[in-house]
C-alpha positions in Angstrom: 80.9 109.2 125.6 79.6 112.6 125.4 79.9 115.2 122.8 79.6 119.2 122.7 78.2 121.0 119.7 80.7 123.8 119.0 79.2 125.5 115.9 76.5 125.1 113.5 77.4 127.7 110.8 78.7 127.1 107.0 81.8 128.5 106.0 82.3 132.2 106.6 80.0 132.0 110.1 77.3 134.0 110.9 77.9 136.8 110.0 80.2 136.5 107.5 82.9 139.2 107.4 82.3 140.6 104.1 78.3 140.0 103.7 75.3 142.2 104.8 72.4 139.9 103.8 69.3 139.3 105.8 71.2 137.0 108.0 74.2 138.5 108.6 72.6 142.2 109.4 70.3 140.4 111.6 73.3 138.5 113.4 75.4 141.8 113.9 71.9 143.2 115.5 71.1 140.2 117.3 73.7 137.9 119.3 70.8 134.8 119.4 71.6 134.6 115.5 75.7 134.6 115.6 77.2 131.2 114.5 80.5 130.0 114.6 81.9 127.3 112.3 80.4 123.5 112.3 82.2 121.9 114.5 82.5 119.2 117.4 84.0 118.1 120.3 83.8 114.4 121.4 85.2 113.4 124.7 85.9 109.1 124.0 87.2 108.6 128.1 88.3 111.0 130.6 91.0 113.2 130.0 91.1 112.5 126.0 88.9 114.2 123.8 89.1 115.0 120.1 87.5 117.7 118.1 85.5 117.0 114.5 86.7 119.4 112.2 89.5 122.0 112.8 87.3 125.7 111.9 88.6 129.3 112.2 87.2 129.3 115.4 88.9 126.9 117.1 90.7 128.1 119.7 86.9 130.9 120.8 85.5 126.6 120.5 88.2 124.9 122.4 87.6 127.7 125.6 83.9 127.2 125.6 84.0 123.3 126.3 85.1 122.1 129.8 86.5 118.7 128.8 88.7 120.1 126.4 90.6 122.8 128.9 94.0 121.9 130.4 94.3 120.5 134.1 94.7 124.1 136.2 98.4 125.1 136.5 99.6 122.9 133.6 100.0 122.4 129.7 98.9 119.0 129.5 95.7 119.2 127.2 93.1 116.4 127.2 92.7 117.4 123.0 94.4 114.2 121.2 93.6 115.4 117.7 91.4 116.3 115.0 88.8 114.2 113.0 87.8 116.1 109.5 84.9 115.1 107.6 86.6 116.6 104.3 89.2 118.8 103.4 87.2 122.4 102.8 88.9 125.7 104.8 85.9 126.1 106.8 86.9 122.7 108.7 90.8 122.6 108.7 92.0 126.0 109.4 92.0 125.9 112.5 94.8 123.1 112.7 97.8 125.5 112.5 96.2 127.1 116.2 97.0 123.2 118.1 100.8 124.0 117.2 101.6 124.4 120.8 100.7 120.7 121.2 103.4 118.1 121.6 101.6 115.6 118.9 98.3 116.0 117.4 96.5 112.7 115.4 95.3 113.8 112.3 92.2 111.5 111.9 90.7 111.5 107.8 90.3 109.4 104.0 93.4 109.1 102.4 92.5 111.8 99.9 91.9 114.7 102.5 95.1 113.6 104.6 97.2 114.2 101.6 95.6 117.2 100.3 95.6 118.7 104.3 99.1 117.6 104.4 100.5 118.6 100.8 98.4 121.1 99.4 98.0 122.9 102.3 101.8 122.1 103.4 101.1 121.8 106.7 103.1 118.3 107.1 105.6 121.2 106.2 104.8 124.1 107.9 103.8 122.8 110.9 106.9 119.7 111.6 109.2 122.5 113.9 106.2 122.9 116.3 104.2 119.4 116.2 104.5 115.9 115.3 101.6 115.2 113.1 100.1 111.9 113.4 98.4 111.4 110.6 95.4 108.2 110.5 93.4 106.8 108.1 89.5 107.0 108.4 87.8 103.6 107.6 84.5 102.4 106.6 85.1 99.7 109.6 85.4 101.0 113.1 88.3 102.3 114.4 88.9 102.4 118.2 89.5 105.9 119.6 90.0 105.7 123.0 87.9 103.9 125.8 85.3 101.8 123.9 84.6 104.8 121.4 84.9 104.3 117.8 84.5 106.0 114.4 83.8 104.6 111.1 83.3 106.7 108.0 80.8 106.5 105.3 82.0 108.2 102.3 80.1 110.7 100.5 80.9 112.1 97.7 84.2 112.7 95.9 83.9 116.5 95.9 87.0 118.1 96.2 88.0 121.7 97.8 88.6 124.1 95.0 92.1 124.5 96.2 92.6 120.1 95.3 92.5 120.4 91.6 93.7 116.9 90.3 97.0 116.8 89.5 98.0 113.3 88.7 99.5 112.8 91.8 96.1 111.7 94.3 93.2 109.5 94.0 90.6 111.4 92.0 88.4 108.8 92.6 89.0 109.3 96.8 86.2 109.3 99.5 86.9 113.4 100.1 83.6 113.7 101.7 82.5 111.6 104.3 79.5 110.8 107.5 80.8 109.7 110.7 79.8 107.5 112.8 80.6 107.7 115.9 79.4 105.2 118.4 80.2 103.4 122.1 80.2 99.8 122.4 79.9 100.0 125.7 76.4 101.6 125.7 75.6 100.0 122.3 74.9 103.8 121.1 75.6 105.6 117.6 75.3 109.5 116.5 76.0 110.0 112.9 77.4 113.5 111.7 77.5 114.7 108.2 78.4 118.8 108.3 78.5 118.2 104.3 75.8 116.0 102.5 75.9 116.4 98.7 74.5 113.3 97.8 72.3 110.4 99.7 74.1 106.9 99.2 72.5 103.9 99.8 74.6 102.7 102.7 73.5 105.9 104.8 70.2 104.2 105.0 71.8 101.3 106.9 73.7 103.5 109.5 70.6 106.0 109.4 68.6 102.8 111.5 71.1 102.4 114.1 72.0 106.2 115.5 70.4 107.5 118.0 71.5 110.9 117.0 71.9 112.8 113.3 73.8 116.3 112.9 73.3 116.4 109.3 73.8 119.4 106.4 71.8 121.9 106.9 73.4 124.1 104.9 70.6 125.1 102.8 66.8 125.6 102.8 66.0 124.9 99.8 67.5 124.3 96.7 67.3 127.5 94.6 68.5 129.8 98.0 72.1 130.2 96.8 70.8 131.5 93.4 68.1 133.5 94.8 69.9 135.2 97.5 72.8 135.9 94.6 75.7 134.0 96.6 75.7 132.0 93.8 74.8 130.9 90.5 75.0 127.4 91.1 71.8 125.6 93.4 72.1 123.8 97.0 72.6 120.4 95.5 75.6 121.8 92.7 77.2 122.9 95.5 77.6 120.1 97.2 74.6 120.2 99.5 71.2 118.7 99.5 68.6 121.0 100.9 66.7 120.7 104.2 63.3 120.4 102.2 64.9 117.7 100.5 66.1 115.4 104.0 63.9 116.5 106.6 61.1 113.9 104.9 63.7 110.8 104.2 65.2 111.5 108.1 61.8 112.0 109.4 61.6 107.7 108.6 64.1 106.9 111.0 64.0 106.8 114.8 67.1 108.8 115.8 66.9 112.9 116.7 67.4 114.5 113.4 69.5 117.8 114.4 70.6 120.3 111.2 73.9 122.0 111.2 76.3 123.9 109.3 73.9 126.5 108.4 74.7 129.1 106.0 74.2 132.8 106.2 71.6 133.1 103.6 69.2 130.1 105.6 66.4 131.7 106.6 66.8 129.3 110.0 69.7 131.3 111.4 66.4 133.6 112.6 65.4 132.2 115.4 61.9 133.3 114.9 61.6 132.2 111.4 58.7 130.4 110.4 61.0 127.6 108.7 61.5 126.5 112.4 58.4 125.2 112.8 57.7 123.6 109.3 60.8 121.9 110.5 59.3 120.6 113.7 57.0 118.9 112.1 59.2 116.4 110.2 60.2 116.1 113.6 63.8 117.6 113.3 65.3 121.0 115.0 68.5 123.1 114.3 71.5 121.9 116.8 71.8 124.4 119.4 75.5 125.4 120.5 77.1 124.4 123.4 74.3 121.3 123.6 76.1 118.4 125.1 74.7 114.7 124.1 75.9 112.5 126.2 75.7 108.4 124.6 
């Protein structure tokens, strides 16, 4: 299998539309800095693919990887569906721009299905273009295509401020979860984790076995959202621990240890930051896009 890294940014991208911070001005000046939404695309055998996480930028992200363009002179895409990793807007926004598809699987927990599909409405909104196939995520691998499969390793049960319980879901649902994502065939695991608010003991386990790790990078450190005023809350109340926090626990395990989903305010969207290299020597880099890893 081979995969394509088709954003590394938090929600809002770098830059954000409405921000002028540090990181943003710089991005605006500087095209090395520009971001696009955390995202992936996973080719499981040839000619079907699926994307992790529907962003904003989906259709800029679908034109940028080869495997996921249609056959020259047809409609037929190779892009069987969508795998989300929760049920934020950063990472299911962009489902509404595969309407043009015939059917689209809709890969996720129980808990972000329903809220995708009710709370967004897009079982609704969408059923005159597409036939929604929508698939439950397991903690037990689940065969994609060719000898690929995903399992998921649930999280934490933070929910998207637009979920609110309502009596009618599982508060208690997996609504943010690790995948992993691995090839029997090559006997070959990547795990990616866009959103890590918490460090379960079962990570450890997977951790041992994957090759790979695109993991939440969202923050620098833990008092950056306060500091840089996005927010009054810290890294780890909003749902993310900090890079200063991982980088040691990852550096323990033998797979490359690649940070995404970066937000605007991380001083690592700077190329030239000094952070860079305090990261290099846990051993761990920020994912580059359009890097392919091929397993």
């Amino acid at each position: 299998m081979r995969l394509q890294v088709l954003g590394t940014a938090a929600g809002g991208g770098v830059p954000q539309w409405n921000c002028a911070c540090p990181g943003c001005h710089g991005a605006r000046a500087d095209p090395r800095r520009r971001r696009r939404h955390a995202s992936l695309a996973l080719e499981v055998a040839p000619g079907r693919s699926y994307v992790v996480n529907a962003t904003p930028d989906l259709g800029e992200q679908i034109e940028s990887c080869p495997w996921l363009l249609p056959a020259p002179g047809t409609r037929e895409t190779p892009l069987a569906g969508v795998i989300l990793t929760d049920a934020e807007l950063d990472h299911t926004l962009g489902i509404p721009r595969l309407r043009e598809a015939d059917k689209l699987e809709i890969w996720a927990t129980p808990a972000v299905g329903d809220a995708v599909g009710r709370r967004l409405g897009l079982d609704g909104t969408l059923a005159p273009y597409v036939a929604l196939d929508r698939r439950d995520l397991q903690a037990h691998p689940i065969a994609l295509g060719g000898t690929v499969e995903v399992a998921a390793v649930p999280l934490s049960a933070k929910r998207p401020r637009y979920a609110t319980p309502d009596g009618t879901d599982d508060d208690a649902g997996a609504w943010v979860v690790a995948l992993v994502i691995s090839d029997r065939a090559a006997g070959r695991s990547l795990l990616y984790a866009p959103a890590m608010g918490t460090w379960p003991a079962a990570l450890d386990d997977v951790l041992r076995r994957c090759e790979v790790v695109l993991i939440d990078g969202t923050f620098w450190d833990d008092d950056e959202p306060r500091r840089s005023g996005a927010s009054s809350r810290t890294a780890t109340q909003m749902g993310h621990l900090p890079i200063v926090a991982t980088a040691p626990r990852l550096a323990a395990f033998p797979g490359r240890v690649l940070y995404t989903h970066l937000n605007n305010t991380n001083p690592l969207v700077d190329p030239d930051a000094p952070e860079h290299a305090e990261l290099a020597v846990s051993g761990a880099w920020v994912a580059a896009e359009g890097t392919v890893i091929e397993l």
